[in-house]
C-alpha positions as CSV (number, residue, x, y, z in Angstrom):
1,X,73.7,93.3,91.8
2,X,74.5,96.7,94.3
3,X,73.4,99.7,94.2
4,X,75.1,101.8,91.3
5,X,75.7,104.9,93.2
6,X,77.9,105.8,96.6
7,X,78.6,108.7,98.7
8,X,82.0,109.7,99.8
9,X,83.9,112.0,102.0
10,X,87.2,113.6,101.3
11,X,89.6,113.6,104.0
12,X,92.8,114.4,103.0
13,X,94.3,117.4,100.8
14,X,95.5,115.4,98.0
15,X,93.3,116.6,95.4
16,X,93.4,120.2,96.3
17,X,92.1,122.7,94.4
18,X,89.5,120.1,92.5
19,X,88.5,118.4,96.2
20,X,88.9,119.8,99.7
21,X,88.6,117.7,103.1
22,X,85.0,117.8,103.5
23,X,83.6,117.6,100.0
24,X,81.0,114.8,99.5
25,X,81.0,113.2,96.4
26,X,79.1,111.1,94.1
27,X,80.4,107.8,92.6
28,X,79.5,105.4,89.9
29,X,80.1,101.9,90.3
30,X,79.8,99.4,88.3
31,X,76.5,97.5,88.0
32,X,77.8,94.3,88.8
33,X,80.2,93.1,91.2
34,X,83.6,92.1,90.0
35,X,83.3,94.2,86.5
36,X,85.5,96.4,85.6
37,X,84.0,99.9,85.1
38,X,85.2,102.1,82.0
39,X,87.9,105.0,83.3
40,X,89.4,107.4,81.2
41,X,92.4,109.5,81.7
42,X,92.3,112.4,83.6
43,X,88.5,111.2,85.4
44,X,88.6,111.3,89.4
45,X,88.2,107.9,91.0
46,X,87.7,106.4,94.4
47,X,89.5,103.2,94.6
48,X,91.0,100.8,97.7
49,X,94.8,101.5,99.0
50,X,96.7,98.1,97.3
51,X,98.1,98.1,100.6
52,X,95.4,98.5,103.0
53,X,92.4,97.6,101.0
54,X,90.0,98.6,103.9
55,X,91.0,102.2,103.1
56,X,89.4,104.2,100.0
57,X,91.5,106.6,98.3
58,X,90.1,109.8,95.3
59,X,93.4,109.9,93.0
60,X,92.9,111.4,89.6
61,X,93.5,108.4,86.7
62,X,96.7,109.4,84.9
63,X,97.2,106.6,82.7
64,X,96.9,102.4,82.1
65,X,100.5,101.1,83.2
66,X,100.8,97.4,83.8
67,X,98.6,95.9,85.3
68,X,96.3,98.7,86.1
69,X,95.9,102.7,86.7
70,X,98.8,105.1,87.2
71,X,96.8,107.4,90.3
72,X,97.7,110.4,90.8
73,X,97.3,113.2,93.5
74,X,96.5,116.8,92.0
75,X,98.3,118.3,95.0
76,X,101.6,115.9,95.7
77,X,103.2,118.5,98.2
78,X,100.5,117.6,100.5
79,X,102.1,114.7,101.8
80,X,99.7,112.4,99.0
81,X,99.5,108.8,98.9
82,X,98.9,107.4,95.5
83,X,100.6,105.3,92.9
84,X,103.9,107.2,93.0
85,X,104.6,105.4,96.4
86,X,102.1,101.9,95.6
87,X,102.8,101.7,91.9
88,X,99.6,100.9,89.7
89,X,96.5,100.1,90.8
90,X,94.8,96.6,89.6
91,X,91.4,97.4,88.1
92,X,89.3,95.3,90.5
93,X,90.9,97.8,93.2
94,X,88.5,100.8,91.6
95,X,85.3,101.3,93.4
96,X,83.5,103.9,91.0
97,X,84.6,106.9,89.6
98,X,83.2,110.4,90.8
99,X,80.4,111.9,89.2
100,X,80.6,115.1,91.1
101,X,80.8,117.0,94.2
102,X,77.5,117.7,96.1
103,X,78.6,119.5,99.2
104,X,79.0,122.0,100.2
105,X,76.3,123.7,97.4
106,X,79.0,126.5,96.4
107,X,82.1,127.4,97.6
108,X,83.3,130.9,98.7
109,X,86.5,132.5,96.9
110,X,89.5,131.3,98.4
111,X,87.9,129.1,100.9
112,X,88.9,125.9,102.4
């Protein structure tokens, strides 16, 4: 058993307006190693690149396709890696999904 919960930093602005490179966030994983956790459409996860599993990723979960999630980028123009490039991702390849954003405390209006 690990530690249910995770902190994460976003890097990238894939996931602009919802996430902005710097945001911290907290992420639910799965209690056990090597379960599945339960993901609905439309929930923002943190899962490993299929190509370069070393490298964490926060994609939105669009749908179940074969043989996995459909992960999408809220903000494609940005240059976003995600499954329209790496196709679906296999479920073992989902780290946690985010339970929210904890920094910064509030955001100013039109900030980045």
């Amino acid at each position: 058993m690990h530690w249910p919960l995770r902190r994460v930093a976003v890097a990238e602005q894939s996931m602009q307006p919802a996430l902005r490179p710097g945001d911290w966030l907290l992420v639910r994983r799965p209690m056990r190693a090597g379960r599945p956790l339960r993901i609905r459409a439309g929930q923002i996860v943190v899962a490993r690149h299929p190509g370069r599993p070393s490298m964490l990723i926060v994609k939105r979960a669009g749908h179940t396709a074969d043989g996995g999630w459909w992960l999408e980028s809220d903000n494609p123009a940005a240059g976003a890696v995600d499954s329209r490039r790496f196709g679906a991702v296999p479920p073992e390849l989902i780290e946690g999904a985010v339970l929210l954003r904890y920094w910064p405390l509030r955001r100013r209006r039109g900030s980045r």
